[in-house]
PAMARPA-479652 format. One line per field, with one value per residue: residue number from 1; x, y, z of N, C-alpha, C in turn. Coordinates in Angstrom, 1 decimal, m for minus. Layout:
% PAMARPA-479652
dovo <- c(NUM;...)
n_east <- c(X;...)
n_north <- c(Y;...)
n_up <- c(Z;...)
ca_east <- c(X;...)
ca_north <- c(Y;...)
ca_up <- c(Z;...)
c_east <- c(X;...)
c_north <- c(Y;...)
c_up <- c(Z;...)
END
This chain:
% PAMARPA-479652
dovo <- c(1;2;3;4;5;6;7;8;9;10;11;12;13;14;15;16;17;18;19;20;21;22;23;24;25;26;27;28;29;30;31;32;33;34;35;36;37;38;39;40;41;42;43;44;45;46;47;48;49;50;51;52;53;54;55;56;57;58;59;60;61;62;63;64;65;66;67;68;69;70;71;72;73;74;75;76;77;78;79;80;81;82;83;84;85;86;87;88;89;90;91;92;93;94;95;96;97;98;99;100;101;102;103;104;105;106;107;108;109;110;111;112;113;114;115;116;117;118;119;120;121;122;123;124;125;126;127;128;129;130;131;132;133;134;135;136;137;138;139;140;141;142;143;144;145;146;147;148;149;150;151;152;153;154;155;156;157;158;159;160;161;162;163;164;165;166;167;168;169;170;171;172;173;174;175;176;177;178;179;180;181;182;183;184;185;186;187;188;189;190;191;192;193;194;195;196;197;198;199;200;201;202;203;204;205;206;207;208;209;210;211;212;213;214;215;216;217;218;219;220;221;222;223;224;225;226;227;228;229;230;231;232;233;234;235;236;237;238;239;240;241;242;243;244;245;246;247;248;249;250;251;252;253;254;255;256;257;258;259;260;261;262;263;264;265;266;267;268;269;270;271;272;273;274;275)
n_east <- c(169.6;169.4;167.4;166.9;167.6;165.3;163.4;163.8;163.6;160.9;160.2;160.6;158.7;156.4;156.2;156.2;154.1;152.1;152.5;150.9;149.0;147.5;146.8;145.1;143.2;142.5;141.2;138.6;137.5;138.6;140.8;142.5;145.1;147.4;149.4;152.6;156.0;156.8;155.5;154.1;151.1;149.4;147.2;147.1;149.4;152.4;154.5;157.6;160.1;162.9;165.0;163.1;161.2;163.7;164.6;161.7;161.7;164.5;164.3;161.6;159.3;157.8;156.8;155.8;155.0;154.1;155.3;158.2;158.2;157.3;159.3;161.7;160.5;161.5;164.6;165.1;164.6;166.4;168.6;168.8;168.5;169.8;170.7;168.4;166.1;167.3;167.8;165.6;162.9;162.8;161.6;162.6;165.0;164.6;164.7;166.7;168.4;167.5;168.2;170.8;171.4;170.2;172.1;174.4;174.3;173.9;176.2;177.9;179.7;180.9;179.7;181.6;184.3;185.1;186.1;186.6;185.1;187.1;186.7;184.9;182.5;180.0;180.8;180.2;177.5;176.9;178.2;175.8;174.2;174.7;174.7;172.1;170.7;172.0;171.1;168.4;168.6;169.0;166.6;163.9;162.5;162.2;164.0;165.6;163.5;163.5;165.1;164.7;164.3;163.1;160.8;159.5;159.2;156.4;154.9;154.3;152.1;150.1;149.4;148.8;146.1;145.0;144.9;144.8;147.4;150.2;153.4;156.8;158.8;158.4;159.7;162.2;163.0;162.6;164.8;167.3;167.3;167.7;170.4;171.3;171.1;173.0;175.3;175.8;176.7;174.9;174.9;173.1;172.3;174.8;176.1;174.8;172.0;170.6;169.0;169.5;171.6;171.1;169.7;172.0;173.6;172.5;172.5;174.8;175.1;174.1;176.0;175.1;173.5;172.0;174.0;176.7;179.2;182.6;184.1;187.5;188.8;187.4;187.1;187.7;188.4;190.4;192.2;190.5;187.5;184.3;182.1;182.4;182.1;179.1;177.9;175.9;176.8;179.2;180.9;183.3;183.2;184.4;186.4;185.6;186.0;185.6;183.6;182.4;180.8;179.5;178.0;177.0;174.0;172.9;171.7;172.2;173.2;176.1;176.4;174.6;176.1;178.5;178.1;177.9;180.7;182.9;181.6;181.9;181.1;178.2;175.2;174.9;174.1;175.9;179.4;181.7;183.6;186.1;186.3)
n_north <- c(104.9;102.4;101.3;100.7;98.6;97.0;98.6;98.6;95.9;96.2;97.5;96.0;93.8;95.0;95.7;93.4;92.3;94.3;93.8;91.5;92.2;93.8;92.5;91.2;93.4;94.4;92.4;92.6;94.5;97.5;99.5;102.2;101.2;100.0;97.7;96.6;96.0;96.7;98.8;101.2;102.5;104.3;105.8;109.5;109.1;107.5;105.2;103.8;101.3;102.6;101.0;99.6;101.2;102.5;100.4;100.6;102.7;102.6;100.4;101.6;100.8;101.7;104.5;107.3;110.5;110.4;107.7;108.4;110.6;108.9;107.3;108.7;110.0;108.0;107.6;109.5;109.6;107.8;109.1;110.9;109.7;107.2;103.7;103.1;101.6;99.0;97.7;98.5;98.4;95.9;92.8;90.6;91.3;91.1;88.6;87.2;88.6;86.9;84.1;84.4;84.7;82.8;81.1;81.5;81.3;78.9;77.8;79.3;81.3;84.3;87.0;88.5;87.0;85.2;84.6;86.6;87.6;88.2;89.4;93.1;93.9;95.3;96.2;94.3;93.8;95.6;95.4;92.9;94.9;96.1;94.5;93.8;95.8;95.7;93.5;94.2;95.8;94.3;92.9;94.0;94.2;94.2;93.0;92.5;92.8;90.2;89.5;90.6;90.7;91.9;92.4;89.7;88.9;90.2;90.1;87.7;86.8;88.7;87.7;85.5;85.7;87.6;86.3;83.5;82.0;80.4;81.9;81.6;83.0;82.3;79.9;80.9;82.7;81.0;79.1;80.7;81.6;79.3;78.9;80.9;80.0;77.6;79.1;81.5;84.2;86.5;86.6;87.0;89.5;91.3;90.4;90.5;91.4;93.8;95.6;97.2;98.8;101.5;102.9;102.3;104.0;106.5;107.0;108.3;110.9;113.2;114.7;115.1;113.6;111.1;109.2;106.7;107.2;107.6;107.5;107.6;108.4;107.9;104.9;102.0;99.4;98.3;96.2;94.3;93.6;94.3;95.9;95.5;92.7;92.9;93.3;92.4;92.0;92.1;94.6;96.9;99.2;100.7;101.6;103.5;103.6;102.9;100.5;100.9;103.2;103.0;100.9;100.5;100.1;101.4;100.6;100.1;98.2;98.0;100.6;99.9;97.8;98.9;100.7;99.1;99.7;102.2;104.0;104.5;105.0;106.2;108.2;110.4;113.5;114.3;114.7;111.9;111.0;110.5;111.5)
n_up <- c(93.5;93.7;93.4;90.9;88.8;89.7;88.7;86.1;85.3;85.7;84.3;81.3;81.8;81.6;79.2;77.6;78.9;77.8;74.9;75.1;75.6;73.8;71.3;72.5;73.1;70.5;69.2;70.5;69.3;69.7;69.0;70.1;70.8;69.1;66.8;66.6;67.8;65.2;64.2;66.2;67.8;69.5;70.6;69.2;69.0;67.2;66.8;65.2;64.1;63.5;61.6;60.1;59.0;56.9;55.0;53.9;52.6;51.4;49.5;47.7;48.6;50.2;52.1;53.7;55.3;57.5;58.6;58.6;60.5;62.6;62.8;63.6;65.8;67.2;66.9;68.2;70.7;71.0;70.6;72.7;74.9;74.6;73.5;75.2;74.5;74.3;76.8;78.4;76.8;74.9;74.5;73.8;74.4;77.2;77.5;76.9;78.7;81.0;80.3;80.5;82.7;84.2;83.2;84.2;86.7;87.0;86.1;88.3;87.7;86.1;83.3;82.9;83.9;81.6;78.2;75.8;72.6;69.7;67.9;66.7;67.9;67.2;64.6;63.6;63.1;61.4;59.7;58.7;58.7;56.7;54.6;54.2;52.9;50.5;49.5;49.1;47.3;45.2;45.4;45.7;49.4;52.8;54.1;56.5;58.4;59.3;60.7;63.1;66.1;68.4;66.9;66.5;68.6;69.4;67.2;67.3;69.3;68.3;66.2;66.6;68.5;67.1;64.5;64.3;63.9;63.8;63.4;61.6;63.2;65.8;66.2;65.4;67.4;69.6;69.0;68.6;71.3;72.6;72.1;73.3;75.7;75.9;74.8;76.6;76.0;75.2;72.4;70.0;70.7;70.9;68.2;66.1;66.2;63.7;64.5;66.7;65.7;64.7;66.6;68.3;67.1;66.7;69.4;69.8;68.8;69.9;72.6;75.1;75.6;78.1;79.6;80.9;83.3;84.4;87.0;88.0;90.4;92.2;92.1;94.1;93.9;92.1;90.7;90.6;89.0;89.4;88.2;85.5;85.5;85.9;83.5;81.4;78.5;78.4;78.3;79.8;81.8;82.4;80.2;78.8;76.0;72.4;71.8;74.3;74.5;72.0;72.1;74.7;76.8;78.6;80.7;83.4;85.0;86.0;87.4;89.3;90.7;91.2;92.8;95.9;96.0;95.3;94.3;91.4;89.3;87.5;86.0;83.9;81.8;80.0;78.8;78.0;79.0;81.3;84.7)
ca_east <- c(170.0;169.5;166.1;166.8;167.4;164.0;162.5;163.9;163.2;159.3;159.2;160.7;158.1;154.9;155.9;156.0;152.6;151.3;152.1;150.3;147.5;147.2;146.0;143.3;142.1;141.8;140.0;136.9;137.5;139.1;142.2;143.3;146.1;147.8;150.2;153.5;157.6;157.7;155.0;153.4;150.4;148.9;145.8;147.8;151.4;152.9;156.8;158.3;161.0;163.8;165.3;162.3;161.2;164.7;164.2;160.7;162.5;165.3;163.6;160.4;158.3;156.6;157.1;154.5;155.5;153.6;156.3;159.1;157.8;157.3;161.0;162.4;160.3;162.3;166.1;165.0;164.7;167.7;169.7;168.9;168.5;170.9;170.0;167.6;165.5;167.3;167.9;164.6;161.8;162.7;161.1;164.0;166.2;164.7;164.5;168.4;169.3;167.2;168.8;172.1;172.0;170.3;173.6;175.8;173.9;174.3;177.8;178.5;180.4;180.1;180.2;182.9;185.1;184.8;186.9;185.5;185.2;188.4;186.5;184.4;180.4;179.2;181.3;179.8;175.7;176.7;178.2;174.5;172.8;175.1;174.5;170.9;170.4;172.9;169.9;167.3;168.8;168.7;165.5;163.2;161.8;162.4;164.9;166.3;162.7;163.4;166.0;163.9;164.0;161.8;159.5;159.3;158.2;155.4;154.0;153.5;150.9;149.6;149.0;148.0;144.6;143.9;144.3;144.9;148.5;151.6;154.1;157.8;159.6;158.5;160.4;163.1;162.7;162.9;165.9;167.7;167.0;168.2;171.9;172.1;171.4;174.3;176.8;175.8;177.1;174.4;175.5;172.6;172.3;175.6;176.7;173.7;170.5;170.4;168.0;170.5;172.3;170.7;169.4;172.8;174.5;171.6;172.6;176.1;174.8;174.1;177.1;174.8;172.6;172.3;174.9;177.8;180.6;183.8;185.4;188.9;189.4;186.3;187.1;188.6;187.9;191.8;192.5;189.2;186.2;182.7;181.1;182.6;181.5;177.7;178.0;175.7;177.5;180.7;181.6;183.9;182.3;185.5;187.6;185.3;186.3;184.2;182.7;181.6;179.8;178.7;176.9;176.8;172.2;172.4;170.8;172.4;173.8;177.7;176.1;174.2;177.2;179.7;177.2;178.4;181.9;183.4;180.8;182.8;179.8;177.0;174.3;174.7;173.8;177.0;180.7;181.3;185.5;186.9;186.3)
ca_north <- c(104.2;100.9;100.6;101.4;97.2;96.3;99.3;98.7;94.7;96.0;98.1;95.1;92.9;95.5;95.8;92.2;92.3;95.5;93.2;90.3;92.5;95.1;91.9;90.9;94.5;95.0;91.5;93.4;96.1;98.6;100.1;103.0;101.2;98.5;97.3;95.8;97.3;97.8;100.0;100.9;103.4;104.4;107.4;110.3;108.9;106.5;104.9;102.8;101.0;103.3;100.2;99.0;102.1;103.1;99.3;100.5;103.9;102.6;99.7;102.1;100.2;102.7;105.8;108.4;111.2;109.1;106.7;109.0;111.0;107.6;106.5;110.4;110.1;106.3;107.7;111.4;109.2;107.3;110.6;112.2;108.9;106.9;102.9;102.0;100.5;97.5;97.2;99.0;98.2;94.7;92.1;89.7;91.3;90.9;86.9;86.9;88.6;85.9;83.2;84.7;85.1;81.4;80.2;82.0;80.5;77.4;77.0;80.0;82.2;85.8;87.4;89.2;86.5;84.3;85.1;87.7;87.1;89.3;90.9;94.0;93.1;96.2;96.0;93.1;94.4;96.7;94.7;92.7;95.8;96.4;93.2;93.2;96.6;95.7;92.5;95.3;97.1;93.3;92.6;95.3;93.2;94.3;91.2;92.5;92.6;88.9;89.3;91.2;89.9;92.0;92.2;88.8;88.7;91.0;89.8;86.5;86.6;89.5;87.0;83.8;86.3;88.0;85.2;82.3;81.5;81.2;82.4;80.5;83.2;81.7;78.9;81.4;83.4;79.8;78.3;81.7;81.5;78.3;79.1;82.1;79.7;76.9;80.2;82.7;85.7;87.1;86.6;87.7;91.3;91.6;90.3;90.3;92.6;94.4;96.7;97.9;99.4;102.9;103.1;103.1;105.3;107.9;107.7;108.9;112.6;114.1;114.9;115.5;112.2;110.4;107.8;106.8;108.1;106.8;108.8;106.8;109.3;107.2;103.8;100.9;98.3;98.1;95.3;93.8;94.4;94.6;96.4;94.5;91.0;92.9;93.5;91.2;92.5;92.0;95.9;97.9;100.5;101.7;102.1;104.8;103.2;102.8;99.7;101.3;104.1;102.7;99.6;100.7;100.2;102.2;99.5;100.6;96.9;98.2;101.4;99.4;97.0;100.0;101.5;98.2;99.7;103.0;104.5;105.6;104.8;107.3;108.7;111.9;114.5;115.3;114.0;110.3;111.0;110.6;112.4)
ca_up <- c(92.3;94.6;93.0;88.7;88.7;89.5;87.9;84.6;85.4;86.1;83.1;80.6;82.3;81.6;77.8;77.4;78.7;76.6;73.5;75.2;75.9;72.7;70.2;73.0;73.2;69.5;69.4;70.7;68.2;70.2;68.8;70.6;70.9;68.0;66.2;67.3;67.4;63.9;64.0;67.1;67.8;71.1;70.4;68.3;69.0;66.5;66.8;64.2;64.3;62.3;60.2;58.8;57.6;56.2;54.1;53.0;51.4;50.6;48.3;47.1;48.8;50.8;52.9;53.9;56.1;59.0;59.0;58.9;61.8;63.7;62.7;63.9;67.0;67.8;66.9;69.2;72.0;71.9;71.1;73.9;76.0;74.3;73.5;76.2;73.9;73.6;77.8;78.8;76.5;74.1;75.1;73.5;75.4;78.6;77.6;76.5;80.1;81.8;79.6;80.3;83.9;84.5;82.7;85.1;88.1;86.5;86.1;88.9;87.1;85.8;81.9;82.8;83.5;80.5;77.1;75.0;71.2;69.4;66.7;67.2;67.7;66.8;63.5;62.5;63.1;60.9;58.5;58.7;58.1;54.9;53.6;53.8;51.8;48.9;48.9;48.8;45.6;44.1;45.5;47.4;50.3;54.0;54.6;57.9;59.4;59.5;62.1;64.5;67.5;68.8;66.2;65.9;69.7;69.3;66.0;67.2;70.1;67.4;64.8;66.8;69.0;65.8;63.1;64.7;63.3;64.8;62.4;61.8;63.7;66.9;66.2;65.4;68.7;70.5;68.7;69.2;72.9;73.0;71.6;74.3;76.7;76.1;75.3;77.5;75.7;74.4;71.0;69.1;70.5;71.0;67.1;65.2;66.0;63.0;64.9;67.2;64.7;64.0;67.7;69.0;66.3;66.9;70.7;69.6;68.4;71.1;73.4;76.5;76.0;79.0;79.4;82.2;83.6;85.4;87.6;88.7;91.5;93.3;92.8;95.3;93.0;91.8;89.5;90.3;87.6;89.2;86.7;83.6;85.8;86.0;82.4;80.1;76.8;78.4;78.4;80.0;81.6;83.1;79.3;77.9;74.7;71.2;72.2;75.3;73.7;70.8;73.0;76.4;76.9;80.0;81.4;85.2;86.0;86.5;88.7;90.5;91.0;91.4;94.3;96.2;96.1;95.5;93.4;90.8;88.1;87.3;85.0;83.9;80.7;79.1;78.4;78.7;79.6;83.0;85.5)
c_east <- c(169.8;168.5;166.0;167.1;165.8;162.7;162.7;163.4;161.4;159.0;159.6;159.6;156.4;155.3;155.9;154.2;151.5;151.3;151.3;148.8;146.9;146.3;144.3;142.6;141.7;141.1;138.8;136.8;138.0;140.4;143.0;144.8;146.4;149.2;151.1;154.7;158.2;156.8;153.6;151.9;149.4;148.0;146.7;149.0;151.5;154.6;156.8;159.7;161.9;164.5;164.7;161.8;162.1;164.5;163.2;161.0;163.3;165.2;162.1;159.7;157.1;157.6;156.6;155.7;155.2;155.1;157.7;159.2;158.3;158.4;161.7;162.2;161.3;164.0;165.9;165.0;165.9;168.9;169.7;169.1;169.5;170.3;169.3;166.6;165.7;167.0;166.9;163.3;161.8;162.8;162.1;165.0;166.3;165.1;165.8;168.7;169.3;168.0;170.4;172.5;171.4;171.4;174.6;175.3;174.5;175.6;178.6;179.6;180.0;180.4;181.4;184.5;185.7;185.5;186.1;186.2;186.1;187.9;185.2;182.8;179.8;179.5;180.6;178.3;176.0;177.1;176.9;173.5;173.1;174.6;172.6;170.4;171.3;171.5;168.9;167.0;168.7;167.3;164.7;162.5;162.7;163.5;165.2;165.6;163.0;164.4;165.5;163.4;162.6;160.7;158.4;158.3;156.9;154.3;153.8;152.7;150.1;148.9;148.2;146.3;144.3;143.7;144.9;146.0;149.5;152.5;155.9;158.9;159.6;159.7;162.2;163.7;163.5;164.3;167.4;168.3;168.1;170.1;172.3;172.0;172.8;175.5;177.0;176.1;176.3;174.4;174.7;172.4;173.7;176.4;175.7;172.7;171.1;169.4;168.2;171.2;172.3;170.8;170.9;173.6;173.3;172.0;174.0;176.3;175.1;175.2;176.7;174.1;173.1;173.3;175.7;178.9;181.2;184.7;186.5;189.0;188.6;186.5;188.0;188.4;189.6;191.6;190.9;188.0;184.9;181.9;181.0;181.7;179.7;177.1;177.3;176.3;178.9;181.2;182.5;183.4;183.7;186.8;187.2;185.7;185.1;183.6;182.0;180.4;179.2;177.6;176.3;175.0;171.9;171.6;171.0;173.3;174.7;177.4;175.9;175.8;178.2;179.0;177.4;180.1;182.0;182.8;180.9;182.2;178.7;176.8;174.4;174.3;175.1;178.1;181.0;182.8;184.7;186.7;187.7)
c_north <- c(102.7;100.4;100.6;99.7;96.8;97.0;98.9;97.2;94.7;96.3;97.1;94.5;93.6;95.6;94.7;91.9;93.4;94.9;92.2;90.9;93.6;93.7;91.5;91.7;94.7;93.7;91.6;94.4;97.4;98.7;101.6;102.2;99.8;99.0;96.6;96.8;96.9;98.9;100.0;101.9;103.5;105.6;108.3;109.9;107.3;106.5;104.3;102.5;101.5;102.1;99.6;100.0;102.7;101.8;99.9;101.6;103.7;101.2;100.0;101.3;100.8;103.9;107.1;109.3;110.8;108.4;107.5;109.6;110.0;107.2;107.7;110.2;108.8;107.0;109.1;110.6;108.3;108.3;110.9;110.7;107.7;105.0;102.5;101.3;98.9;96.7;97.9;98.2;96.6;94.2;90.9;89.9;91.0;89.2;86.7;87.1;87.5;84.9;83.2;84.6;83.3;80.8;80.2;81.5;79.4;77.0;78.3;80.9;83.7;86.1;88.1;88.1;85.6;85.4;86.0;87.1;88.0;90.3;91.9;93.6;94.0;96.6;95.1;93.3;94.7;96.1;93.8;93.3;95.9;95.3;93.4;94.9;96.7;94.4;93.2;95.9;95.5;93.0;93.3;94.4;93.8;93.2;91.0;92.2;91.0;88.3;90.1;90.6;90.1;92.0;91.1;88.0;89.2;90.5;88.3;85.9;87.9;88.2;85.5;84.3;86.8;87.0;83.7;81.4;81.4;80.7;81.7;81.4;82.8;81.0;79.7;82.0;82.0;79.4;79.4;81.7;80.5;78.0;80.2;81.3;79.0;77.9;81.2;83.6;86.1;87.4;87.1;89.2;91.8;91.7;90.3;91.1;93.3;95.9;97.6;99.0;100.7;103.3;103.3;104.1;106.6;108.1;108.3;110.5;113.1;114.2;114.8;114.6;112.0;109.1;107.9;107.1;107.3;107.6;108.3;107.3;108.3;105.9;103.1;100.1;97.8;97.4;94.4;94.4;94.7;94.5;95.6;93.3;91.4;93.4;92.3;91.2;92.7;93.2;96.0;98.9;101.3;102.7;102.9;104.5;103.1;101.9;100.2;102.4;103.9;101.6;99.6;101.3;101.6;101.5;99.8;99.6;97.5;99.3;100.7;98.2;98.0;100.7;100.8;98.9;100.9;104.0;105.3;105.8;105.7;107.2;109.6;112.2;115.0;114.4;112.5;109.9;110.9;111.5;112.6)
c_up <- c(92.5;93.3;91.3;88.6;88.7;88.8;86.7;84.2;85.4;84.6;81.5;80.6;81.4;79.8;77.0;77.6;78.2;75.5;73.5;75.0;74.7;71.6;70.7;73.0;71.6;69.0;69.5;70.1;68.7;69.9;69.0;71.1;69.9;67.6;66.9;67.2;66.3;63.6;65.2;67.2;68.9;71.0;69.4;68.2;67.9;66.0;65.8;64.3;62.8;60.9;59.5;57.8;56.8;55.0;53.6;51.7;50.6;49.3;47.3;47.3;49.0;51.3;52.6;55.1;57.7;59.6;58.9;60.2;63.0;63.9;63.5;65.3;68.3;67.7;68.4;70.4;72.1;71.4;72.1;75.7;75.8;74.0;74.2;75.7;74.3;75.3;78.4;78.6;75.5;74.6;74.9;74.2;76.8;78.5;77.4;77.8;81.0;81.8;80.3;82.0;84.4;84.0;83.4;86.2;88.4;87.1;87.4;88.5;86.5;84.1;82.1;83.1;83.0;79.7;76.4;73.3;70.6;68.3;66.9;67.0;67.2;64.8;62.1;62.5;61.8;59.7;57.9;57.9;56.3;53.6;53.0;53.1;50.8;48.5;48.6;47.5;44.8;44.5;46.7;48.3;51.5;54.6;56.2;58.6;60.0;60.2;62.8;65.4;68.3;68.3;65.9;67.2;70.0;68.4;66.3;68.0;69.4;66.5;65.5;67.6;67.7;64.4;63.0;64.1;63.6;63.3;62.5;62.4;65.2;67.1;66.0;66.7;69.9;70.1;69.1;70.7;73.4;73.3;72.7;75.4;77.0;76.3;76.0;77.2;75.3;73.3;69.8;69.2;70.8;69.1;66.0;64.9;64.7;63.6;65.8;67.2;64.7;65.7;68.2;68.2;66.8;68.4;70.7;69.3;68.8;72.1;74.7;76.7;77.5;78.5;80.9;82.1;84.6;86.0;88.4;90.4;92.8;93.2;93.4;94.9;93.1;91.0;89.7;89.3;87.9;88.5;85.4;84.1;85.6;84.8;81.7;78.8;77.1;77.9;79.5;80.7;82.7;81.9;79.0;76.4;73.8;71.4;72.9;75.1;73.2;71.5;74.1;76.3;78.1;80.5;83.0;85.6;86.4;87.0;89.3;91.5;91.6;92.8;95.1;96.8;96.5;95.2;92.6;89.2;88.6;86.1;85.1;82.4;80.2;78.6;79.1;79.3;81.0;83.6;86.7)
END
């Protein structure tokens, strides 16, 4: 388990450069592989990112059985695997952790022992998402895409090799960036992502998804936190609570941290209680 930190660090890094390198290859006209993460497509396989195409449905914009499929195939994997999207494969998120952990170098300190904000983060996504399909039914237009982080990272070395443009969510991406670095909490995927949203409710289905477990019986920790301090989203990974469920990336940090101690953190396929 020593080694799931620099794997998941390698495999951030290589989908950062799959989007650098998908506009140069279809540059020379080869498209076995295109698009970006709102709609990706690799030889017969094609993902989509589930909240854009629920916007294109739910404004009659579009929606072919293609893009359903594509959106089905994107929730099926974080049912069963639970959000690693957001702490696996987005490329925003890898730039937010960076951000977040040069801050804590900085000033020497950890996310876990800094104040937490009092109202629920996952609450408020979702209040986000609400908002932006009551604008939908007044005006059909995708609105949310325009909080996609990651989308916004993909589509804009997309648009500057194929049509020589760079597009004003850069500037969004950057200024973004900038605010996670002064506050360090992660505050846009923690309070904001809109694209979060579905991804972690879909990893809620499944009972046996992957996710972690806390088994008291194993830790020596005592009133100390580890795990919470190796927490970028300032979780818990000891309460089992709805935050923890509903947010918890499976990213590994508080295993890998907990493997340090008592090692009373794991990955397993089933119930996310106490052991």
């Amino acid at each position: 388990m020593s080694a799931l930190s620099p794997l998941r660090r390698a495999t951030q890094w290589a989908v950062v450069l799959l989007f650098l390198g998908v506009p140069l290859l279809n540059a020379t006209g080869n498209h076995i592989v295109s698009g970006n993460l709102f709609s990706f497509s690799a030889g017969p396989l094609t993902l989509a990112d589930p909240l854009a195409v629920l916007q294109a449905c739910a404004g009659a914009l579009s929606g072919t059985p293609t893009m359903l499929w594509a959106a089905g195939l994107t929730l099926l994997a974080a049912a069963v695997l639970g959000p690693v999207f957001c702490s696996w494969i987005c490329p925003y998120g890898l730039f937010s952790e960076l951000a977040c952990k040069a801050l804590r170098r900085g000033r020497n300190n950890t996310p876990g022992a800094r104040p937490r904000l009092a109202f629920h983060a996952f609450a408020v996504k979702t209040g986000i998402v609400c908002a932006g399909f009551l604008t939908i039914a007044l005006y059909p237009s995708p609105w949310l895409n325009q909080l996609s982080m990651p989308g916004w990272c993909t589509r804009v070395p997309q648009h500057v090799v194929l049509y020589r443009e760079i597009l004003w969510g850069a500037g969004l991406v950057l200024s973004v960036l900038t605010v996670e670095v002064l506050a360090g909490r992660r505050l846009w995927c923690r309070y904001i992502c809109p694209q979060s949203v579905l991804v972690c409710l879909a990893g809620m289905l499944l009972p046996a998804r992957l996710r972690i477990r806390f088994n008291p019986k194993a830790c020596t920790c005592g009133k100390a936190n580890p795990c919470a301090s190796a927490c970028s989203l300032f979780l818990n990974p000891r309460s089992g609570g709805a935050a923890q469920r509903l947010q918890c990336t499976n990213c590994g940090d508080c295993v890998n941290a907990c493997r340090k101690k008592g090692n009373a953190l794991s990955f397993v396929c089933g119930s996310a209680t106490s052991t």
